[in-house]
Wavefront OBJ file of the C-alpha trace (Angstrom):
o trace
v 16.157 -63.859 21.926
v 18.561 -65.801 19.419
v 21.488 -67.748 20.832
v 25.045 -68.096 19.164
v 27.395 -70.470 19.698
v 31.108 -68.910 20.794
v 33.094 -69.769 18.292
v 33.876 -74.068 18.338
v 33.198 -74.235 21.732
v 29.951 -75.554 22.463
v 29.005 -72.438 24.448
v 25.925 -71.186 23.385
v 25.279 -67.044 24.669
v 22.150 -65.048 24.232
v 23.211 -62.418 21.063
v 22.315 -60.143 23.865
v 24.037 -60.260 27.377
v 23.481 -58.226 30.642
v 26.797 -56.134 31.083
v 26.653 -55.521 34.533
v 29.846 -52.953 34.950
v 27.053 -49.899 35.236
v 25.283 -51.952 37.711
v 28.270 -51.430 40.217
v 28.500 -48.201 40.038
v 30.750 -46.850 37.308
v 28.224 -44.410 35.579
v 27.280 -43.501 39.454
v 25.392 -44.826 42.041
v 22.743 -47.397 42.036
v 20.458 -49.053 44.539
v 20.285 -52.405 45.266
v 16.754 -53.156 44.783
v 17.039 -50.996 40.910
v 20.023 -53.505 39.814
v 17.980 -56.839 40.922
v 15.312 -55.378 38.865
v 17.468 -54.535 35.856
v 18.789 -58.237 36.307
v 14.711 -59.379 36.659
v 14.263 -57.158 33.564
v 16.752 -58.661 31.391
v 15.424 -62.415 32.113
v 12.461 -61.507 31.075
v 13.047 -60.469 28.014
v 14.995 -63.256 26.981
v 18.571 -63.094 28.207
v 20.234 -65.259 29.289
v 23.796 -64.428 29.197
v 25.592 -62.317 32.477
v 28.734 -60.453 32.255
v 30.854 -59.541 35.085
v 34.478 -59.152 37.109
v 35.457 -59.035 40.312
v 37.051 -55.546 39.941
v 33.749 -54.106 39.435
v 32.300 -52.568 42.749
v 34.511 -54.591 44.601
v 32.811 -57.632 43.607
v 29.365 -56.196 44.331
v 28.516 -56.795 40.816
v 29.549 -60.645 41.242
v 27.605 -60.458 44.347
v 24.190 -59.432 42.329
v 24.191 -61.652 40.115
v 24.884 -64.612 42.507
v 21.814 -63.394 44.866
v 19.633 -62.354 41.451
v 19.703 -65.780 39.547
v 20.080 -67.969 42.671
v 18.066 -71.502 41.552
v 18.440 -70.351 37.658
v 21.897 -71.849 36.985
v 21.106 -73.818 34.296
v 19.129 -71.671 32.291
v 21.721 -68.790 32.072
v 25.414 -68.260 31.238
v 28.058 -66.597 33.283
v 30.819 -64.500 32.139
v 33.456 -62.977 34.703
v 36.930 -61.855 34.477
v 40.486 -62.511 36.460
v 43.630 -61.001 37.315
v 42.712 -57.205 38.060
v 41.208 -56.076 41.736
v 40.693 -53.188 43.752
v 43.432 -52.862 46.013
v 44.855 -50.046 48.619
v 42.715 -47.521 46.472
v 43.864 -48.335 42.969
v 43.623 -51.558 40.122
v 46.286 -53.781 40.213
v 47.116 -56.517 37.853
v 48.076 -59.792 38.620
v 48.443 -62.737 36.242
v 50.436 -65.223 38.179
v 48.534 -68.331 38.036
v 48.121 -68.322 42.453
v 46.704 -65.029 42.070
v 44.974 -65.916 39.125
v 42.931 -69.496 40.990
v 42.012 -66.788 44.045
v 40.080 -64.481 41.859
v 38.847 -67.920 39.771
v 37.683 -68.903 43.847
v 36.379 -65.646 45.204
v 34.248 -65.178 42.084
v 32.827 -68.526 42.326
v 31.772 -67.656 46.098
v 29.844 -64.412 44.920
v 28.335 -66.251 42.007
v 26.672 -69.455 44.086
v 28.226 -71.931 41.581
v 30.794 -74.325 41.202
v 31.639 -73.599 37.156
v 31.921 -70.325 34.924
v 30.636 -70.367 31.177
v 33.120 -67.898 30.044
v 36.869 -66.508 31.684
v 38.213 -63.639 30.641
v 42.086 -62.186 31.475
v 41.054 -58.845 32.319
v 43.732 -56.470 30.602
v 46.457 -58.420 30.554
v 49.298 -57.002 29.095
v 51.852 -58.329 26.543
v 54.187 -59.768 28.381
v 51.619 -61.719 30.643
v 50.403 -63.468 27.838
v 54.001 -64.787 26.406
v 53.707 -66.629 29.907
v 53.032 -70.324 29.164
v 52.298 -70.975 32.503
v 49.391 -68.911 31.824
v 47.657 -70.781 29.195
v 48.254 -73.830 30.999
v 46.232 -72.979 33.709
v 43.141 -71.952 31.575
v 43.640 -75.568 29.721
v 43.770 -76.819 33.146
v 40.713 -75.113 33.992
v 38.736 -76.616 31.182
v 39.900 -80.084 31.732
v 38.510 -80.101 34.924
v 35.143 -78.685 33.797
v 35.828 -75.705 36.098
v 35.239 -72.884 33.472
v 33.719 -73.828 29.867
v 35.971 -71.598 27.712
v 38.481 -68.934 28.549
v 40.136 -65.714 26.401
v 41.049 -61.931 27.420
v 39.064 -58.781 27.606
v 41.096 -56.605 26.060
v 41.355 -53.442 23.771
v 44.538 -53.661 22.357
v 44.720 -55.444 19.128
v 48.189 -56.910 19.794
v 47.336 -58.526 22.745
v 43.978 -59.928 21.309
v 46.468 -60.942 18.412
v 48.533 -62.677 20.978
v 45.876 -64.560 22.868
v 44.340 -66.244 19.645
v 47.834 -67.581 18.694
v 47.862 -69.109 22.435
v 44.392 -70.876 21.890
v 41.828 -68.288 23.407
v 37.842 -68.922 22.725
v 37.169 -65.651 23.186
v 37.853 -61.862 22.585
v 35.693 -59.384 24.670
v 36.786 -55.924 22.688
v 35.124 -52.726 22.609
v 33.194 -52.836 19.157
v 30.348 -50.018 17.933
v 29.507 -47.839 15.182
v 32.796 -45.778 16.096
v 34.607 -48.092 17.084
v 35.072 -51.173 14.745
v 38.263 -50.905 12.819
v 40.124 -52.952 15.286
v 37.744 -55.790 15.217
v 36.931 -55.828 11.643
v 40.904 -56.265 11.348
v 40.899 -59.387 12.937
v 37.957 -61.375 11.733
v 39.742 -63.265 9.189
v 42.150 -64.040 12.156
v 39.280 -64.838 14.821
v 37.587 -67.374 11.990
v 40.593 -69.157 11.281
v 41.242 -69.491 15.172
v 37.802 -70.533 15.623
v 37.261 -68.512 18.545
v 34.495 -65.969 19.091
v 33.373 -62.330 20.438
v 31.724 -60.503 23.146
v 31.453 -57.205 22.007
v 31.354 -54.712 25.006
v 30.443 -50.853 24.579
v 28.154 -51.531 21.867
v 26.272 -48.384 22.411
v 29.766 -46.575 23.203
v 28.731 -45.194 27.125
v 25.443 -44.472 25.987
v 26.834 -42.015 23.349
v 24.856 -44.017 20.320
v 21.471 -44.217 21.973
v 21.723 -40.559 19.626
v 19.864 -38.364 22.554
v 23.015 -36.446 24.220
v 23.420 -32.934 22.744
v 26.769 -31.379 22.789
v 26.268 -30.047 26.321
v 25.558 -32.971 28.457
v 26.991 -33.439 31.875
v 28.031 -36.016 34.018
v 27.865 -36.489 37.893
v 31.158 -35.966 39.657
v 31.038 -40.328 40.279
v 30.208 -40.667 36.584
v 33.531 -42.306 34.691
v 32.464 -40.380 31.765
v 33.014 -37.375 32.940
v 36.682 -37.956 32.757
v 36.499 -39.605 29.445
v 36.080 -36.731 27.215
v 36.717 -33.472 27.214
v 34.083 -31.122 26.106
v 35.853 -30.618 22.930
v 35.879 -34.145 22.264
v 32.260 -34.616 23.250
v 31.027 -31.868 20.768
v 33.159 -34.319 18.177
v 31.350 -37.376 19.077
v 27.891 -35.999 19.310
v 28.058 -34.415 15.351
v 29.620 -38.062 14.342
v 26.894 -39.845 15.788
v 24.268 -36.995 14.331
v 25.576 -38.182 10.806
v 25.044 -41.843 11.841
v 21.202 -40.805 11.630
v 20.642 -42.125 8.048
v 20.789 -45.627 9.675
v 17.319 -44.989 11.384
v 14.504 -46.055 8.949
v 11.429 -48.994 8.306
v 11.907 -51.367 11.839
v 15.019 -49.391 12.939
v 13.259 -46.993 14.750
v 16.155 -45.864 16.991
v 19.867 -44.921 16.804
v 20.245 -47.406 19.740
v 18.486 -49.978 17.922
v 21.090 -49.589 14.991
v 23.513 -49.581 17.015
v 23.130 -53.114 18.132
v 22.196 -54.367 14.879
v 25.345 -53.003 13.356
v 27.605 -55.185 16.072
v 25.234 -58.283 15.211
v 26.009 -58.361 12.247
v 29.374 -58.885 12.281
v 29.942 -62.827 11.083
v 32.305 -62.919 14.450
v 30.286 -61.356 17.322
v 28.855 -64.135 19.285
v 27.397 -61.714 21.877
v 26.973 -58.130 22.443
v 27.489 -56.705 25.934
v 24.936 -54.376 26.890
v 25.461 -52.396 29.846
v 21.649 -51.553 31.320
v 21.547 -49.454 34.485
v 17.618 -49.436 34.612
v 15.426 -51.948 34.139
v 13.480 -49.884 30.805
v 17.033 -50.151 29.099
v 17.348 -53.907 28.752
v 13.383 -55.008 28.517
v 13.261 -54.006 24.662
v 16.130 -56.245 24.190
v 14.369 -58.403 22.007
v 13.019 -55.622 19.724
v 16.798 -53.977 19.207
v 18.513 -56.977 18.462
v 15.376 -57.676 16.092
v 16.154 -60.515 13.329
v 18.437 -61.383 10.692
v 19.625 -59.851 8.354
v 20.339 -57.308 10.827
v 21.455 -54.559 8.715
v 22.058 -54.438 4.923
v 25.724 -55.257 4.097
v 25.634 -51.835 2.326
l 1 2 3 4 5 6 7 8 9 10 11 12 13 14 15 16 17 18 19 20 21 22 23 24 25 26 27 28 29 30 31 32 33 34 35 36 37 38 39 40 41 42 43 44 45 46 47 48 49 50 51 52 53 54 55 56 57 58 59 60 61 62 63 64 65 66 67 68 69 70 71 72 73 74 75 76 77 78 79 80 81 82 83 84 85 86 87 88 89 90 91 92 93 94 95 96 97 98 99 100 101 102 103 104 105 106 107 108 109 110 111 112 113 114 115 116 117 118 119 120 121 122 123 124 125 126 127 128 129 130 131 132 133 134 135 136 137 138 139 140 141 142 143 144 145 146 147 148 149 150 151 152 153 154 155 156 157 158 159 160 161 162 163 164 165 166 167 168 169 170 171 172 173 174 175 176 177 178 179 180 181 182 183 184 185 186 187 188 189 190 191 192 193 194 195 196 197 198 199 200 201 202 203 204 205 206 207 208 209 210 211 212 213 214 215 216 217 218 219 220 221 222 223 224 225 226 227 228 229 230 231 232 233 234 235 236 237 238 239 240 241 242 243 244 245 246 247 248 249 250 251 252 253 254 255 256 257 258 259 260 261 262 263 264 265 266 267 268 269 270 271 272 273 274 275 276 277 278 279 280 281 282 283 284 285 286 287 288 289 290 291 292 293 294 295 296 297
């Protein structure tokens, strides 16, 4: 497993990370003793980069990887997020720099350690991040060696726009073979800023792992189920059918093109993979493969 360093920081992330959203239970339910394998899993084939927030499961997936990689501190990277929670049964946002040190303190708790490699603004919107306040605390933060680099997880390019100008290190953005125009419109402004990527939905909800038909379902607790219509769904599935070319010599898989296609971008420090099972993060190694990682063409 190949390491990058996240844009001028110093912060060196597996190209593959351990997105651990799944693990909590947004694509429905899953045991306790399946996620610490799935963590076990992803060690062992190389990984060393964890992504997580405390909005997911409640914190439960903070809580996993604490427990999971308890004595292995400082042979992995940790990646968490910051002003959104679960609260009175819905997400609220809060970016007020008090609110903002309580989730920086609860997430330390669940995590068993005292620093974080990477801190992301969950969401924030626009006019959070014209706050000054904001960006002091994050600087504050790094002074004191309390978090290692800090930007927003966001999908909106005007926000991501925004953070850059206020001295993020890092974007985490939805990037994939459907999904890249965004991204690709930034690079030139991501290089120049010197910050880096963590490219999250690389295989797009498992859409570009190429074996849904056009009438797959999902469990009532699945979030995709809500996410398309079945219209929709018979649209993706016949754009990800003509993706098939891609698949040829060492790229034996959709998925494996997939990922190769986001590392390749000359900004993506890491790519966010969201494993459930244990089998979906052990070939890692083999997906991500080696440079060049797919012909410019």
């Amino acid at each position: 497993m190949h390491t990058r360093e996240l844009g001028k920081t110093g912060v060196r992330l597996s190209e593959v990370a351990l997105g651990t959203w799944g693990l909590s239970g947004a694509y429905g339910g899953v045991s306790e003793s399946v996620a610490k394998s799935t963590v076990e899993a992803a060690r062992e084939a190389g990984v060393t980069t964890f992504d997580a927030a405390p909005l997911w499961g409640e914190g439960k997936a903070e809580a996993l990887l604490g427990e999971a990689l308890e004595g292995q501190r400082d042979e992995v990277q940790l990646v968490t997020r910051a002003g959104a929670v679960w609260e009175d049964d819905r997400v609220r946002h809060r970016f007020e720099p008090d609110a903002l040190r309580a989730d920086l303190e609860a997430s330390l708790e669940r995590l068993k350690t005292d620093h974080l490699d990477v801190w992301l603004l969950h969401e924030p919107p626009e006019d959070a991040l014209l706050k000054d306040e904001l960006f002091a605390l994050c600087e504050e933060l790094k002074e004191a060696e309390t978090i290692r680099a800090w930007g927003v997880s966001t999908a909106g390019v005007d926000e991501a726009r925004l953070a850059l100008s206020k001295g993020a290190d890092a974007l985490c953005m939805p990037y994939n073979l459907l999904t890249a125009d965004d991204l690709q419109d930034l690079e030139h402004e991501i290089q120049h800023a010197g910050a880096g990527v963590l490219a999250r939905s690389p295989l797009f909800h498992g859409l570009l792992s190429g074996r849904w038909t056009e009438y797959r379902q999902f469990a009532e607790d699945d979030h995709r189920r809500a996410r398309w219509t079945s219209k929709a769904l018979t649209i993706r599935v016949r754009q990800v059918n003509r993706l098939r070319f891609l698949v040829h010599d060492d790229v034996r898989s959709l998925s494996t093109a997939a990922l190769r296609f986001v590392l390749a971008s000359p900004v993506v420090t890491s790519c966010l993979l969201g494993a459930r099972r244990p089998v979906q993060i052990s070939a890692a190694k083999d997906l991500a493969g080696e440079p060049p990682y797919l012909p410019d063409e």
